[in-house]
C-alpha beads as a LAMMPS data file, in Angstrom:
LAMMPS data file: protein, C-alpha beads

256 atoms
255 bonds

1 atom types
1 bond types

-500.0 500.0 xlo xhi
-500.0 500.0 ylo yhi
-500.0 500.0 zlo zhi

Masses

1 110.0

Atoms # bond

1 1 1 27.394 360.835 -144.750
2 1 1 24.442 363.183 -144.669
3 1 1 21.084 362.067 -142.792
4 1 1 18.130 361.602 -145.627
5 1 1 16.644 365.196 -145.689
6 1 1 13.256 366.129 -145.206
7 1 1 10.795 366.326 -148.198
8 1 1 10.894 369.612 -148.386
9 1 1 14.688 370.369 -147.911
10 1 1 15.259 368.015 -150.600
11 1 1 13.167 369.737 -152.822
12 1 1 14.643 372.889 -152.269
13 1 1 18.160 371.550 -152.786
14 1 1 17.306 370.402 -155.952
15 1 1 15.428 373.960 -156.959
16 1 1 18.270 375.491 -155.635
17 1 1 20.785 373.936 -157.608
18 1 1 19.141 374.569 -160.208
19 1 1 18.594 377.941 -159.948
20 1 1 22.094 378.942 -158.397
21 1 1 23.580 379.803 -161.890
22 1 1 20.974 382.856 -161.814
23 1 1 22.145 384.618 -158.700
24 1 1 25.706 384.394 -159.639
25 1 1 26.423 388.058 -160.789
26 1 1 23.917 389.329 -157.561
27 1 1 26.030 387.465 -155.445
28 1 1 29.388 389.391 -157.252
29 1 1 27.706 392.634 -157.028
30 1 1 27.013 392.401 -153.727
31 1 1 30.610 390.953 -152.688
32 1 1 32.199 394.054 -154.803
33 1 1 30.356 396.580 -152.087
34 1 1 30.812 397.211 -148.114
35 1 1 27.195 398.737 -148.202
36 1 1 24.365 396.420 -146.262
37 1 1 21.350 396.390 -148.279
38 1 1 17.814 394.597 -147.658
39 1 1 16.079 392.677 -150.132
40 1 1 14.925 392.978 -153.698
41 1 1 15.230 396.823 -154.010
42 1 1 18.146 396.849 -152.061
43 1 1 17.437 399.401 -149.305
44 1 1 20.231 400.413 -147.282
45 1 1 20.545 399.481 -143.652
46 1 1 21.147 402.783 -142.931
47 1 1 17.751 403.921 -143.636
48 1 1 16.116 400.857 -141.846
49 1 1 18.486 399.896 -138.839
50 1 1 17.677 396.264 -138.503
51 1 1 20.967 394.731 -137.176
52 1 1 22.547 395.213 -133.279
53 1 1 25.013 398.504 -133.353
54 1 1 27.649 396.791 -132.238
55 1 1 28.748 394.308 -134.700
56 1 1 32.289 394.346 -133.533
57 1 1 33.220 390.714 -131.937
58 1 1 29.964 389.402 -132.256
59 1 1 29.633 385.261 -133.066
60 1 1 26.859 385.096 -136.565
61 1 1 25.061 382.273 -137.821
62 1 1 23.527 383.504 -141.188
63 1 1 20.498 380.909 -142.245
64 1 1 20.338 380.050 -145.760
65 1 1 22.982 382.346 -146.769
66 1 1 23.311 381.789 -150.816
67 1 1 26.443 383.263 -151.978
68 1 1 27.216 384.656 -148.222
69 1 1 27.521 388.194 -149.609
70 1 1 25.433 389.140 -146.302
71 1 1 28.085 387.630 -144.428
72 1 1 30.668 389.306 -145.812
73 1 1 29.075 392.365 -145.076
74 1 1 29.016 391.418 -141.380
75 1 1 32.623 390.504 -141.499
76 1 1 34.178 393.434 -142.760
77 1 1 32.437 395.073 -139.365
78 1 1 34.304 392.560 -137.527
79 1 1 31.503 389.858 -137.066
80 1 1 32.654 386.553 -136.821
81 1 1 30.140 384.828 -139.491
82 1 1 29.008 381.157 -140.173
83 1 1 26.997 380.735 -143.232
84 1 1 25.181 377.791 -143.543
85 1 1 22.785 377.018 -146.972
86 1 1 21.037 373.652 -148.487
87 1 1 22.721 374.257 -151.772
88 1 1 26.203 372.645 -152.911
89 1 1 25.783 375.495 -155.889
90 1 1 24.964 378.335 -154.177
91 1 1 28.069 377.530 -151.436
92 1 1 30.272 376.710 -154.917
93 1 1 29.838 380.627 -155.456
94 1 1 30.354 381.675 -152.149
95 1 1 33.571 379.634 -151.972
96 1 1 34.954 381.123 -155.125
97 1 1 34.100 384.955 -153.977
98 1 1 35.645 384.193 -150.932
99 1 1 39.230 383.226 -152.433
100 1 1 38.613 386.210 -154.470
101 1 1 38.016 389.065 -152.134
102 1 1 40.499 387.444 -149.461
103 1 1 37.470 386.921 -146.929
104 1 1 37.400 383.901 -145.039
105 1 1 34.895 382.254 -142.746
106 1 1 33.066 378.854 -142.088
107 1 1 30.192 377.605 -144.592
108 1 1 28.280 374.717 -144.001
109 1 1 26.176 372.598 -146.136
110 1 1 23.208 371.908 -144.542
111 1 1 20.071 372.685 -143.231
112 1 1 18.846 375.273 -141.290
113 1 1 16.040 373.213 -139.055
114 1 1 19.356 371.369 -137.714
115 1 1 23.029 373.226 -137.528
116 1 1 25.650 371.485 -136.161
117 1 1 26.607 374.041 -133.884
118 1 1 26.291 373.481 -129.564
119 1 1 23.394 375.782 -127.779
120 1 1 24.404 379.108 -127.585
121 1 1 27.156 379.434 -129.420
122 1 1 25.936 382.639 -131.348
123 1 1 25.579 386.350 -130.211
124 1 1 23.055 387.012 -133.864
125 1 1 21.227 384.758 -136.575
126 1 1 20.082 386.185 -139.368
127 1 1 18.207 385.435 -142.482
128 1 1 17.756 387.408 -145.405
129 1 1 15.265 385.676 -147.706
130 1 1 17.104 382.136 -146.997
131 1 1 15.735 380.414 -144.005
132 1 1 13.682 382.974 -143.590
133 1 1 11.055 381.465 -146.256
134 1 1 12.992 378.421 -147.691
135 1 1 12.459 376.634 -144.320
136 1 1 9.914 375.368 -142.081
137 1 1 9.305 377.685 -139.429
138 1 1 8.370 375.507 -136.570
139 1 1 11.553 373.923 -136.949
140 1 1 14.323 376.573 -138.224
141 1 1 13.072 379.762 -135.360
142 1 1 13.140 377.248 -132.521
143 1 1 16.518 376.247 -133.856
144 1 1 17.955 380.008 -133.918
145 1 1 16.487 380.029 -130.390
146 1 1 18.158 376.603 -129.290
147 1 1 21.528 378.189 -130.820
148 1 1 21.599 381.992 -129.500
149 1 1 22.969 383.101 -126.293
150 1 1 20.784 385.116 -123.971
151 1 1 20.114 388.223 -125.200
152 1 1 21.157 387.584 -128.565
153 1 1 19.519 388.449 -131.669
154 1 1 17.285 387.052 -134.574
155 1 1 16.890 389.312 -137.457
156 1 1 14.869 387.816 -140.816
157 1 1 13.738 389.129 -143.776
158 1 1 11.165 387.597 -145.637
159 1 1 7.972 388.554 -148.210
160 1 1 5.288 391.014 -147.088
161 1 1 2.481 388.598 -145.905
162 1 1 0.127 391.062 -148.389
163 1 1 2.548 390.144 -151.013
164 1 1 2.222 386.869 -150.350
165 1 1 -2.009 386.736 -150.482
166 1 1 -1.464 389.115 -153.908
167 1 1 1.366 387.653 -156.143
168 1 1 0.153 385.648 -158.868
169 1 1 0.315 381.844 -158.721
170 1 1 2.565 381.916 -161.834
171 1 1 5.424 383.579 -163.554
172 1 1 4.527 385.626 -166.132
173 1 1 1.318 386.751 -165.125
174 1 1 2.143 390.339 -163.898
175 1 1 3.261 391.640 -160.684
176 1 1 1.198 391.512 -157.629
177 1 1 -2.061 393.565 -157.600
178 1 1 -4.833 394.681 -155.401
179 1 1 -6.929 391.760 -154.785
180 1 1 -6.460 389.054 -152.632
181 1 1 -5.933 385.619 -154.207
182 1 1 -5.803 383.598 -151.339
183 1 1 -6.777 383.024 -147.627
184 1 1 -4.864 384.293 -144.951
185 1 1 -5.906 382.156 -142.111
186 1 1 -3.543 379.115 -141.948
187 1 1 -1.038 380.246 -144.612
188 1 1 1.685 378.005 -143.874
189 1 1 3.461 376.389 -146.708
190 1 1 3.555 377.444 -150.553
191 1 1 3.563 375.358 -153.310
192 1 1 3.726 377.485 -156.420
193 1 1 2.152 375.988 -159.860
194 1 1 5.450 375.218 -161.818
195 1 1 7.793 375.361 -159.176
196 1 1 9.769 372.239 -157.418
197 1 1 10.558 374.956 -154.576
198 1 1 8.359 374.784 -150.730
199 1 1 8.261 378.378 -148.982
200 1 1 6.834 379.113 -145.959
201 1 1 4.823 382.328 -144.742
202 1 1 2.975 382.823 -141.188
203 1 1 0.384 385.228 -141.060
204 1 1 1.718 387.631 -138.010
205 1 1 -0.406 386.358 -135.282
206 1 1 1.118 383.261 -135.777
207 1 1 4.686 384.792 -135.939
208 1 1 4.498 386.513 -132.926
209 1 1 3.078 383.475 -130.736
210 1 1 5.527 381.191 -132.553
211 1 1 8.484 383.721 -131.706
212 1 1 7.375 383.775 -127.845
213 1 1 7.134 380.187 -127.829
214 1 1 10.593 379.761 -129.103
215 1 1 11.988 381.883 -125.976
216 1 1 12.429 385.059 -128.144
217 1 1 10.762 388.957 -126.913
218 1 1 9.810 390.877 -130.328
219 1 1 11.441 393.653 -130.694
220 1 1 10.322 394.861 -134.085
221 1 1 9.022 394.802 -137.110
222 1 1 10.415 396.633 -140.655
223 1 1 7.773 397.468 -142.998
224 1 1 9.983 398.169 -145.732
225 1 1 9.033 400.605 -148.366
226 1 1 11.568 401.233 -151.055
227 1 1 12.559 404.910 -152.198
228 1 1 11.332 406.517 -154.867
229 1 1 12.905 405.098 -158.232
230 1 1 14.213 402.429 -156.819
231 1 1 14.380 399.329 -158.862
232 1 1 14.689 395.653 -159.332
233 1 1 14.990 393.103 -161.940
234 1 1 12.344 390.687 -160.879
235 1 1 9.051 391.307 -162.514
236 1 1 6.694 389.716 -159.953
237 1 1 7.613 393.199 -158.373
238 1 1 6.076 396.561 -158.762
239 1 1 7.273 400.003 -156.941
240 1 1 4.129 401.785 -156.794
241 1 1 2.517 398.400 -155.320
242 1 1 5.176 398.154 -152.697
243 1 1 5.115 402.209 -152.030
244 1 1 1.786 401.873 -151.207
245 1 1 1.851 398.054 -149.567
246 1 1 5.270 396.625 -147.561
247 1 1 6.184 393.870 -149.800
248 1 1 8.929 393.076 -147.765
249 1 1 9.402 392.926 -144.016
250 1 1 12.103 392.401 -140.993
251 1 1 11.514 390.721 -138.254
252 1 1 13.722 391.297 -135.260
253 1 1 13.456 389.682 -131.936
254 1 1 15.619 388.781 -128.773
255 1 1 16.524 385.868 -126.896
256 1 1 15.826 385.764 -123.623

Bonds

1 1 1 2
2 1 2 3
3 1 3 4
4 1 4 5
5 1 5 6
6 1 6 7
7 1 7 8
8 1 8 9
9 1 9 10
10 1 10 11
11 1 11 12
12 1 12 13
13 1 13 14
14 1 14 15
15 1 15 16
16 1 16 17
17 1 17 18
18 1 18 19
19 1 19 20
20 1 20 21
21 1 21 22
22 1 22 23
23 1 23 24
24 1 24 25
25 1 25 26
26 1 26 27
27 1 27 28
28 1 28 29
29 1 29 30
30 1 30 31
31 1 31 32
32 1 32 33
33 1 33 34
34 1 34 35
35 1 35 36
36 1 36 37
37 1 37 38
38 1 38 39
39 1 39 40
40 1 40 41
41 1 41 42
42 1 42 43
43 1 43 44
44 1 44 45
45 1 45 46
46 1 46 47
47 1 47 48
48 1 48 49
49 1 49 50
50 1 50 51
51 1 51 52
52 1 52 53
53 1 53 54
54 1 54 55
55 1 55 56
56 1 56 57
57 1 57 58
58 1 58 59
59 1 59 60
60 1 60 61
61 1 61 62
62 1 62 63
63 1 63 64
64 1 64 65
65 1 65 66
66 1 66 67
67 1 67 68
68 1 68 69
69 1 69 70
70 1 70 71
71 1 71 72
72 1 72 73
73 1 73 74
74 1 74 75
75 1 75 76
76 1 76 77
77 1 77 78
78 1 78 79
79 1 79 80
80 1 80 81
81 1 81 82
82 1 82 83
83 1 83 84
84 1 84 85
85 1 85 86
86 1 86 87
87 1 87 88
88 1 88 89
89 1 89 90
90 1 90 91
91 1 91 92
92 1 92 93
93 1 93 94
94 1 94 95
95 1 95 96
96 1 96 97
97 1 97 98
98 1 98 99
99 1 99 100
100 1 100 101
101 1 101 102
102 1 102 103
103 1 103 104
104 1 104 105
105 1 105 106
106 1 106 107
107 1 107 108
108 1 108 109
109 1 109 110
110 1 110 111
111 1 111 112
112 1 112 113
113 1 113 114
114 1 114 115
115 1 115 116
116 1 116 117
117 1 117 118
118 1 118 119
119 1 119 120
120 1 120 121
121 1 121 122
122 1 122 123
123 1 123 124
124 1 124 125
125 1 125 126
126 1 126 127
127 1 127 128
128 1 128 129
129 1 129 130
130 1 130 131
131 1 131 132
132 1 132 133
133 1 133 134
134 1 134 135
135 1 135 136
136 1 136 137
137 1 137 138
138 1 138 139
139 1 139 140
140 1 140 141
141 1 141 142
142 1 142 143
143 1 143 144
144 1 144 145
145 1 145 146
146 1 146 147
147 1 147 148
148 1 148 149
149 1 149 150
150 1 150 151
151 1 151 152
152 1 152 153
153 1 153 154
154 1 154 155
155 1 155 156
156 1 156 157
157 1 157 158
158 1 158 159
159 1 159 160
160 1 160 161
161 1 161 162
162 1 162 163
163 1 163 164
164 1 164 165
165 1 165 166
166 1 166 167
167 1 167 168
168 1 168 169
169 1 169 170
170 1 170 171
171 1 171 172
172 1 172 173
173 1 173 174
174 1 174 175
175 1 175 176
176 1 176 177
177 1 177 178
178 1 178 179
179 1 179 180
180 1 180 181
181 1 181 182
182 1 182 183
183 1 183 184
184 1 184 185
185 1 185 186
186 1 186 187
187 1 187 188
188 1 188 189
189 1 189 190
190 1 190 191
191 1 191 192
192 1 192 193
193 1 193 194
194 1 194 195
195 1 195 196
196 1 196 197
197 1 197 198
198 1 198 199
199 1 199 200
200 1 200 201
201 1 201 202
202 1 202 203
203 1 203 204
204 1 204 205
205 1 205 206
206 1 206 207
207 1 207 208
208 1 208 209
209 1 209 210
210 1 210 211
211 1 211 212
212 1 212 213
213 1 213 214
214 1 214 215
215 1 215 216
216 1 216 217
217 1 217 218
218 1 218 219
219 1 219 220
220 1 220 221
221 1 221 222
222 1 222 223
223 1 223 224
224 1 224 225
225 1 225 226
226 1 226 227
227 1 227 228
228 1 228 229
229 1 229 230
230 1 230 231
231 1 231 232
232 1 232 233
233 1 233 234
234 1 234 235
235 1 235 236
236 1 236 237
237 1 237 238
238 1 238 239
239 1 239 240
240 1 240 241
241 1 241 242
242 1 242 243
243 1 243 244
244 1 244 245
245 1 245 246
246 1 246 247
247 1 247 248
248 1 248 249
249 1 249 250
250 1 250 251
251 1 251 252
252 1 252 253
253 1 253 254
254 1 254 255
255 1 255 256
């Protein structure tokens, strides 16, 4: 039997169940290709060069990994991936693309802050989105540490922290814009008007210390800035904005 969750898993189980159906025919798309892309405008790996060279043999946790289409990626290069995520829908669609592209590998319900996994049993974590926001810091990046080998890798992608201060509190009120909307000192955790959904978003001071703390050396960070005519579906996003801001960003750090 699963261990009572914490408030804020539990609330993004039940947001995430609920909004699994949505992500469906992303998650198919992204099966039906062997090209790594990074977030909402899809930018191509090759043009950012987040993840380790060598992907070959390596052990990967993936943190909140939806439909596992980012794990599949990773296993066609001959990772060995684990994808773990808080929603029973989300993993329902990553099951059923699994039997249908032949591609099998372990995924866990649960939650990132705690994976059932022994201390460094992993050679790379990585979040895209996922963990990344959907989980308490404090608790999930001390867990990557806890579960990495030495000299492995964390890579995470997550919203821009200007995007973040910018974005409207509510859907349907525009894309983000040029004026900040709220404080940056102690962001922490998000509660959008409307939403049942917690994210959390550290400033970068408090990124970098809470990194270090955790045992990991930063090794970068991505800016990313999507090509010219690139789009995406979502409307809370604008391509001249994020031209001109990073609305997006990778994180990528070592273990030591």
């Amino acid at each position: 039997m699963e261990p009572e969750l914490p408030e804020h898993v539990a609330r993004n189980r039940l947001a995430w169940d609920e909004m699994a159906a949505g992500y469906v025919s992303n998650g198919e798309r992204s099966w039906a290709t062997d090209e790594i892309t990074w977030g909402v405008w899809g930018v191509p790996e090759s043009d950012l060069n987040a993840l380790p060279d060598e992907l070959d043999g390596r052990d990967v946790i993936e943190l909140g990994c939806g439909t596992a289409y980012f794990s599949a990626w990773l296993a066609r290069r001959g990772a060995r991936p684990v994808g773990i995520d808080n929603s029973p829908k989300q993993l329902e669609t990553a099951r059923r693309l699994q039997a249908q592209h032949g591609l099998e590998f372990p995924l866990l319900l649960g939650n990132a802050e705690e994976v059932p996994y022994p201390d460094a049993s992993f050679d790379l974590a990585i979040s895209e989105y996922g963990a990344a926001i959907w989980a308490d810091p404090y608790r999930w990046i001390p867990e990557a540490a806890r579960l990495l080998r030495p000299g492995g890798e964390l890579v995470f992608l997550g919203n821009g922290v200007f995007w973040t201060l910018t974005v409207p509190d509510n859907d349907g009120e525009g894309p983000t814009s040029d004026r900040l909307l709220r404080p940056y000192f102690d962001m922490y955790r998000f509660e959008w008007p409307g939403e049942q959904g917690v994210e959390f978003h550290l400033g970068y001071g408090d990124m970098i210390r809470l990194l270090r703390g955790s045992g990991f050396e930063v090794l970068d960070l991505i800016e990313v800035r999507p090509p010219e005519g690139a789009t995406t579906s979502d409307e809370l996003w604008d391509l001249e904005w994020s031209r001109t801001w990073p609305s997006e960003e990778i994180w990528r750090a070592r273990r030591r």
